[in-house]
N, CA, C and O of each residue as an XYZ file, in Angstrom:
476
protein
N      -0.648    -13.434      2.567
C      -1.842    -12.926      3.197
C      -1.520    -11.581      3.820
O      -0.686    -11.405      4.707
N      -2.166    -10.789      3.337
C      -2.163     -9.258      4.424
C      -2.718     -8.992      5.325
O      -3.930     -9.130      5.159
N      -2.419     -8.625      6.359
C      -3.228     -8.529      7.422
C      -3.436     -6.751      8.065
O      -2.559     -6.207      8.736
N      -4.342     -6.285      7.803
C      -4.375     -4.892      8.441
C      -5.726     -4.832      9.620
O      -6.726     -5.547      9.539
N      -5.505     -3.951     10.547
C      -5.816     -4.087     11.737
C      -6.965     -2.510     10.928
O      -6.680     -1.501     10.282
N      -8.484     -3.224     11.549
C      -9.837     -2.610     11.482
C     -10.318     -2.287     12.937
O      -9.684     -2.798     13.860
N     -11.558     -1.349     13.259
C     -12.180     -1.074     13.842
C     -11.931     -2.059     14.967
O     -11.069     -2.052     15.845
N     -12.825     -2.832     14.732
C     -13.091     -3.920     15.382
C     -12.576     -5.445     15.471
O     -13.261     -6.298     16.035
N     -11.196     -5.772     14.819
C     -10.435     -6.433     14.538
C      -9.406     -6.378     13.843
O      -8.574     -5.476     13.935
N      -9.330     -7.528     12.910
C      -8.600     -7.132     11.824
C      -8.900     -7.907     10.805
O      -9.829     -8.713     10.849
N      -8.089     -7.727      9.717
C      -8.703     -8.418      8.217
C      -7.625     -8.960      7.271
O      -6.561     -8.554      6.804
N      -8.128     -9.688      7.226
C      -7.339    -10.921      6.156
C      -7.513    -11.165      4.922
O      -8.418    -11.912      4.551
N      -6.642    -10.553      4.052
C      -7.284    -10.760      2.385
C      -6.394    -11.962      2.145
O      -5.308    -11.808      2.704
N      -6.501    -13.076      1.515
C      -5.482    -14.389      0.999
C      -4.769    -13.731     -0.326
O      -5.172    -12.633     -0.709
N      -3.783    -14.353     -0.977
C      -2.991    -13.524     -2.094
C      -4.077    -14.396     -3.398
O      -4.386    -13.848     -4.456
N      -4.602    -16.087     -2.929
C      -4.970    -15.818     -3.947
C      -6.658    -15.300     -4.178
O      -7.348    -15.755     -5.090
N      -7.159    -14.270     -3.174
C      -8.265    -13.671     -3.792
C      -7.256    -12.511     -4.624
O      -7.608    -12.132     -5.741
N      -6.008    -11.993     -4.006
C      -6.061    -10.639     -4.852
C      -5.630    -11.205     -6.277
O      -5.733    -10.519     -7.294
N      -5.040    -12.776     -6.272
C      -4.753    -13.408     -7.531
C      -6.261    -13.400     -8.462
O      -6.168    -13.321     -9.687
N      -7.643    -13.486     -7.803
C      -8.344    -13.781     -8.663
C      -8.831    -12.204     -8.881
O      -9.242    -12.076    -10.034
N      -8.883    -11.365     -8.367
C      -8.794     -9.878     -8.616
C      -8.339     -9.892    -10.087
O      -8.911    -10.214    -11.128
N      -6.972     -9.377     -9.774
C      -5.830     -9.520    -11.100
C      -6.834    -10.348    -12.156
O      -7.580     -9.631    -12.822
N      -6.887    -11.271    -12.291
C      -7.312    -12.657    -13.307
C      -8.652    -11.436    -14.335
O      -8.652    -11.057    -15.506
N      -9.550    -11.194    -13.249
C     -10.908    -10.537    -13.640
C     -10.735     -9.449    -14.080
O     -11.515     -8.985    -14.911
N      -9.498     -8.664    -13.561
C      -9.302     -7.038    -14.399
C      -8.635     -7.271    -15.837
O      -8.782     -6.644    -16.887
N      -7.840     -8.404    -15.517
C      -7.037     -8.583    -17.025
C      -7.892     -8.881    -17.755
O      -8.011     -8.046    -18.651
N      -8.842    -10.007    -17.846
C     -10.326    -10.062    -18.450
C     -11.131     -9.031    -19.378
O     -11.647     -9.089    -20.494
N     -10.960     -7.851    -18.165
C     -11.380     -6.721    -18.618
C     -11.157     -5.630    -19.801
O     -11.690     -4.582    -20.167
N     -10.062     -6.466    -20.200
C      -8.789     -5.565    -21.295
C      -9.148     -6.405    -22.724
O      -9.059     -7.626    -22.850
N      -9.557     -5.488    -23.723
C     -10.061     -5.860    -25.427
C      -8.289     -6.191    -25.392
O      -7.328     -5.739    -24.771
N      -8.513     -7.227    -26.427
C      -7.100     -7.519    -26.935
C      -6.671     -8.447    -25.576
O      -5.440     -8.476    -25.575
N      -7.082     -9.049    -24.672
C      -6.963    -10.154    -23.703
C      -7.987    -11.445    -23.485
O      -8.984    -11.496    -22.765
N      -7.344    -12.601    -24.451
C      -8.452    -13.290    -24.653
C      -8.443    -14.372    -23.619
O      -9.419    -15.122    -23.648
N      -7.655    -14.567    -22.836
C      -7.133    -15.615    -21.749
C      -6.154    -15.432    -20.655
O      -4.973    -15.243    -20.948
N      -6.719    -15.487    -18.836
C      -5.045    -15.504    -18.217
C      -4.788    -16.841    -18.257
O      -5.779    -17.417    -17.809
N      -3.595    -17.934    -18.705
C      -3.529    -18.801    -18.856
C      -2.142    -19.363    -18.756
O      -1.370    -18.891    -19.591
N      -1.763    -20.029    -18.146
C      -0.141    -20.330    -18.289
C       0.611    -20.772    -20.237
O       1.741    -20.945    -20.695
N      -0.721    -20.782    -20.775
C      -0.178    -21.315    -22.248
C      -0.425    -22.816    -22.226
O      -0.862    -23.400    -21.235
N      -0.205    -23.240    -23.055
C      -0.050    -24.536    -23.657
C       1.117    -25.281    -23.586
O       2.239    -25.127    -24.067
N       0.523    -26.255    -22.767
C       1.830    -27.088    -22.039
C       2.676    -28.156    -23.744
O       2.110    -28.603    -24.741
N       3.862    -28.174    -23.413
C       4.552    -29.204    -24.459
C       5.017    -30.104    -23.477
O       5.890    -30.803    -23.990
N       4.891    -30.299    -22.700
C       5.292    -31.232    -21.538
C       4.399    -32.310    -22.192
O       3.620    -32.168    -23.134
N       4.816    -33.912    -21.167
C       4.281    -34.934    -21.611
C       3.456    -35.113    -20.419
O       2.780    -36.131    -20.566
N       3.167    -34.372    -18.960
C       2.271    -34.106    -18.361
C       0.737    -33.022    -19.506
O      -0.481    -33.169    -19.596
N       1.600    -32.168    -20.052
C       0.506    -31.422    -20.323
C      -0.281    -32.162    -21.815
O      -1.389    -31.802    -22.212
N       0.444    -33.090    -22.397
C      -0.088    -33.719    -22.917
C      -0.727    -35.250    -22.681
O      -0.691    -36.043    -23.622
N      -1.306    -35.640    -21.414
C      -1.634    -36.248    -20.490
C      -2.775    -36.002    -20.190
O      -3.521    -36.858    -19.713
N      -3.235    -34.400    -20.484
C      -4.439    -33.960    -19.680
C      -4.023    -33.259    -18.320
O      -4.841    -32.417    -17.950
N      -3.017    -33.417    -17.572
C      -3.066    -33.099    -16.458
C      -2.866    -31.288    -16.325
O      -2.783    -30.590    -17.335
N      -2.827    -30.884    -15.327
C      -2.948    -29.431    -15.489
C      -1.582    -29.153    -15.092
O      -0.860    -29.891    -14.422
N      -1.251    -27.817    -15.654
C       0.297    -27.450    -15.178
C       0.394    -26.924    -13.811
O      -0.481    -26.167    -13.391
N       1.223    -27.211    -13.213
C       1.704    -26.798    -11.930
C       1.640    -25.281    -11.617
O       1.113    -24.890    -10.575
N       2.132    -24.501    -12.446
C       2.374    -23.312    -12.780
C       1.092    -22.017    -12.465
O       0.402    -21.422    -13.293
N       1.103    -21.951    -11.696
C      -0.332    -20.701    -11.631
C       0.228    -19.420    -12.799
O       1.350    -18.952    -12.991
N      -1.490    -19.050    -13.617
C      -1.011    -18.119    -14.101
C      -1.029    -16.518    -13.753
O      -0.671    -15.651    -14.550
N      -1.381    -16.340    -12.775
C      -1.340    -15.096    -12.037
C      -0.784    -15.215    -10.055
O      -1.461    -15.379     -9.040
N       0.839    -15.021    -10.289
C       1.408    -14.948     -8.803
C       1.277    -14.018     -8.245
O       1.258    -12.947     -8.851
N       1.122    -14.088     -6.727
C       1.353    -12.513     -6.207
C       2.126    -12.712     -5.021
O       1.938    -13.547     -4.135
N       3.147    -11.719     -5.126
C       4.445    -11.782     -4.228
C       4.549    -10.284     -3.011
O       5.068     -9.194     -3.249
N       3.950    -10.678     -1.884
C       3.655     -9.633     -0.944
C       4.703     -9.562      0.198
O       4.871    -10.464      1.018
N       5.315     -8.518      0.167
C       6.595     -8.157      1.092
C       6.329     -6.921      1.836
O       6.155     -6.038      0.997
N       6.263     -6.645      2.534
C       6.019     -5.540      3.593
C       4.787     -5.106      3.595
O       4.646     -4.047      4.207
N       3.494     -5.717      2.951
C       2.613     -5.086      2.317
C       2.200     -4.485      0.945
O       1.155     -3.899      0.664
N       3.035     -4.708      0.332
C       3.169     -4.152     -1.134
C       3.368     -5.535     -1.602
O       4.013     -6.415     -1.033
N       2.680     -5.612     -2.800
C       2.303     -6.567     -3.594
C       2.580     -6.466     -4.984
O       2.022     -5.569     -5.615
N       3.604     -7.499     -5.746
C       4.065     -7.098     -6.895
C       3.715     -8.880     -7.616
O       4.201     -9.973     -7.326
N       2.490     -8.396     -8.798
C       1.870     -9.399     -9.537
C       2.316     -9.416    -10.672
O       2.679     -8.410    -11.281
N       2.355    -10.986    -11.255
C       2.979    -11.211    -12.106
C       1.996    -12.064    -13.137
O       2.006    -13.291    -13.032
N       1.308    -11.554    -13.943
C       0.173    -12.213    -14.891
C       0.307    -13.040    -15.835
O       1.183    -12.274    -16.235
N       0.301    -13.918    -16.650
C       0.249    -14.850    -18.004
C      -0.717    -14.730    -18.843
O      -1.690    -15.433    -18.567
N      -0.825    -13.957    -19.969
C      -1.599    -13.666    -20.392
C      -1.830    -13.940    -22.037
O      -0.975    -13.318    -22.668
N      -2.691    -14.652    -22.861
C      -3.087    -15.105    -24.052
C      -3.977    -13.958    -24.730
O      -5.162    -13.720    -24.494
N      -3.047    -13.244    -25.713
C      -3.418    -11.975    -26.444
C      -4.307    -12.685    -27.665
O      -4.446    -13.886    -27.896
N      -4.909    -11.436    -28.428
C      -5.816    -11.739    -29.417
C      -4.434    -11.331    -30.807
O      -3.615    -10.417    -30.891
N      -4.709    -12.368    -31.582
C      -3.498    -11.778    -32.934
C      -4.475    -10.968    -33.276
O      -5.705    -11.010    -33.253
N      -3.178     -9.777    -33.789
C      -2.979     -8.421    -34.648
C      -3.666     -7.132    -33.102
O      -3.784     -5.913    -33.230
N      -3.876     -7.667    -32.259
C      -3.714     -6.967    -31.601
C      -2.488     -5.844    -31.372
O      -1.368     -6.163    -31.771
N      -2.685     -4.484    -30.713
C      -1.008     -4.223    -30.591
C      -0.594     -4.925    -29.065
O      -1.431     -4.739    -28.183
N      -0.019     -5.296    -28.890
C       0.426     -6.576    -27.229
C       0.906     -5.399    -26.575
O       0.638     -5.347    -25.375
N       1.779     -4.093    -27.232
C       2.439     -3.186    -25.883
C       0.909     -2.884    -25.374
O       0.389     -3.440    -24.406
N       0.144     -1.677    -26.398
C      -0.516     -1.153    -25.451
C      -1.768     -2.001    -24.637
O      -2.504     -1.727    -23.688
N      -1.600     -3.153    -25.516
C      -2.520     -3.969    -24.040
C      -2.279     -4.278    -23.524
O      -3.184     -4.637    -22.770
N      -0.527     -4.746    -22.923
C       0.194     -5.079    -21.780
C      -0.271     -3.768    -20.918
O      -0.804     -3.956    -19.824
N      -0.068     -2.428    -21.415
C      -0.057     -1.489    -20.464
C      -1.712     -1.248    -19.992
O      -2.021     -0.839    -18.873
N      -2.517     -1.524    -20.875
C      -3.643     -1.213    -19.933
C      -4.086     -2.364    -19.107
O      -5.011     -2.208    -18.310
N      -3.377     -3.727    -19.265
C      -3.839     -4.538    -18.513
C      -3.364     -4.290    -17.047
O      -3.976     -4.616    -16.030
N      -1.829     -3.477    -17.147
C      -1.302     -3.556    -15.547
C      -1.695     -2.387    -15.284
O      -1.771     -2.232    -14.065
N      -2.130     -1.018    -16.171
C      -2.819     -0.167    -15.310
C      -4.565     -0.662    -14.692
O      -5.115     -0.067    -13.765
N      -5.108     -1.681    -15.344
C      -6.288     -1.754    -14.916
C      -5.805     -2.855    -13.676
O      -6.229     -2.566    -12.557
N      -5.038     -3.969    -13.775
C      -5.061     -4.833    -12.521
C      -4.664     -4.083    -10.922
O      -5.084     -4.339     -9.794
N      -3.547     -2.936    -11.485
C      -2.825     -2.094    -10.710
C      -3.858     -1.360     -9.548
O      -3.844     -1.225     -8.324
N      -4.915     -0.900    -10.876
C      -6.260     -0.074     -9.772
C      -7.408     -0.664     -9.420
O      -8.392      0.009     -9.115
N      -7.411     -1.754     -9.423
C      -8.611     -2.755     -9.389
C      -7.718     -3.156     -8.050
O      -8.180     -2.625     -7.040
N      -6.751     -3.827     -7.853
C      -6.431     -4.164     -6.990
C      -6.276     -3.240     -5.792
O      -6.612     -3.689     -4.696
N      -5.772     -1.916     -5.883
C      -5.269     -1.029     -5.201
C      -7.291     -0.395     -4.353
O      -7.561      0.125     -3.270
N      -8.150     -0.795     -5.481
C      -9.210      0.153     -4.733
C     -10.575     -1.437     -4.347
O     -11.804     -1.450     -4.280
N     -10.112     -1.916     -4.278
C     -11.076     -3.284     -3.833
C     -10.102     -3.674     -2.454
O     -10.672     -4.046     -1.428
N      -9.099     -3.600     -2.487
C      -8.241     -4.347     -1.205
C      -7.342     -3.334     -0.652
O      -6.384     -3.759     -0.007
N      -7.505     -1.840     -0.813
C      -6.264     -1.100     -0.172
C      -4.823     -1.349     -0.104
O      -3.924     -0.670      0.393
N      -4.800     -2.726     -0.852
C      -3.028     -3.053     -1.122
C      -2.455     -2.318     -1.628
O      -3.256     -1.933     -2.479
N      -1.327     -1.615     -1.804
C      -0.782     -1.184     -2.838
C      -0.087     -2.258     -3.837
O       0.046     -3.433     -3.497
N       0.374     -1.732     -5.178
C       0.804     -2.621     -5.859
C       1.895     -1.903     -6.602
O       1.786     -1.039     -7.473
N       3.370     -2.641     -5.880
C       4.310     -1.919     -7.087
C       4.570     -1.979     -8.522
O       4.780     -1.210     -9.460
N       4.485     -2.988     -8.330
C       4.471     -3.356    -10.364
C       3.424     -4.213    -10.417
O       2.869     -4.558     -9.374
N       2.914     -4.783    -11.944
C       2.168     -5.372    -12.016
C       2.960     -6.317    -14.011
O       2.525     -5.975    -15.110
N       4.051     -7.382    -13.807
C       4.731     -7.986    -14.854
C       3.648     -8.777    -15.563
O       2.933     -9.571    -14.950
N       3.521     -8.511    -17.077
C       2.309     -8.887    -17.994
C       3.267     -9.616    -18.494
O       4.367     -9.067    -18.570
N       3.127    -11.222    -19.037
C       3.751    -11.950    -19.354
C       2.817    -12.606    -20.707
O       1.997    -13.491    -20.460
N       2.967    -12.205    -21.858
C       2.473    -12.887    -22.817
C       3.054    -14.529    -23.774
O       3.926    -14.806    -24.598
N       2.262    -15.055    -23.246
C       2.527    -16.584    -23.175
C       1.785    -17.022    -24.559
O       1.880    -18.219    -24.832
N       1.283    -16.453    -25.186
C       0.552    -17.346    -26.108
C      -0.618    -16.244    -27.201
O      -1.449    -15.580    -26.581
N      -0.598    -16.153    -28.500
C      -1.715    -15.971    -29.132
C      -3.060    -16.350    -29.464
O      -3.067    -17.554    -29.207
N      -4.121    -16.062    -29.852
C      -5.193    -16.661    -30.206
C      -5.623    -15.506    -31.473
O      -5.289    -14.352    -31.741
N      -6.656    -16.644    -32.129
C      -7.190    -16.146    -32.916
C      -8.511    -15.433    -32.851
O      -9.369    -16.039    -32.209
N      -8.846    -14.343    -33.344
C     -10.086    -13.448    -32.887
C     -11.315    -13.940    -33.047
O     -11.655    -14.454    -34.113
N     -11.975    -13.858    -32.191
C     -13.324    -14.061    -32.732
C     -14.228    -13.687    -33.696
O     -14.368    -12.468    -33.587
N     -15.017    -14.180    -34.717
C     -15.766    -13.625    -35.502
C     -16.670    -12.683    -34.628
O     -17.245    -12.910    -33.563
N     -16.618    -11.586    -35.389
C     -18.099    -10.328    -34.848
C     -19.246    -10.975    -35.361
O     -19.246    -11.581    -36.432
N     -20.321    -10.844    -34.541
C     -21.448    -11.269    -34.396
C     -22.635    -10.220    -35.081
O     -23.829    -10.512    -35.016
């Protein structure tokens, strides 16, 4: 939780709103079809139960915030340059909705999917 001191108090953002931040900018990126921890092979995840595992962490130390995403690409996509626009878009989405800064932003591709038919 960050806490910076306002006008008239102060203010409290939780890590996981800036987690659901992150979630919605990665969203935002063609060639990102899911943030998702992947597909469990566990005999929990084949159970139904959900994985333990969040797929978007955020690790805040002095104020600076360094997020770490899971992310389910579209095949034949290219994965670099949508890794990179996903952490430049989570990077400034986060940085101009919450004044956090953000040192890195680690895109972790966990899983493919197949594209959708065009409509």
């Amino acid at each position: 939780m960050d806490v910076q001191n306002t006008l008239g108090g102060s203010l409290q953002i939780s890590t996981e709103v800036v987690a659901k931040i992150a979630k919605l900018a990665a969203l935002e990126i063609e060639g990102v079809a899911d943030v998702s921890t992947g597909p469990s092979q566990s005999v929990r995840g084949l159970l139904g139960k959900t994985s333990l595992q969040k797929p978007v962490t955020v690790d805040m130390q002095e104020g600076v915030a360094v997020v770490t995403i899971d992310v389910i690409a579209v095949y034949g996509c290219k994965i670099m340059a949508v890794s990179e626009k996903v952490q430049e878009n989570v990077k400034q989405t986060i940085q101009n909705m919450t004044g956090i800064t953000v040192s890195r932003v680690n895109v972790v591709v966990v899983g493919l999917t197949e594209p959708t038919p065009a409509e």
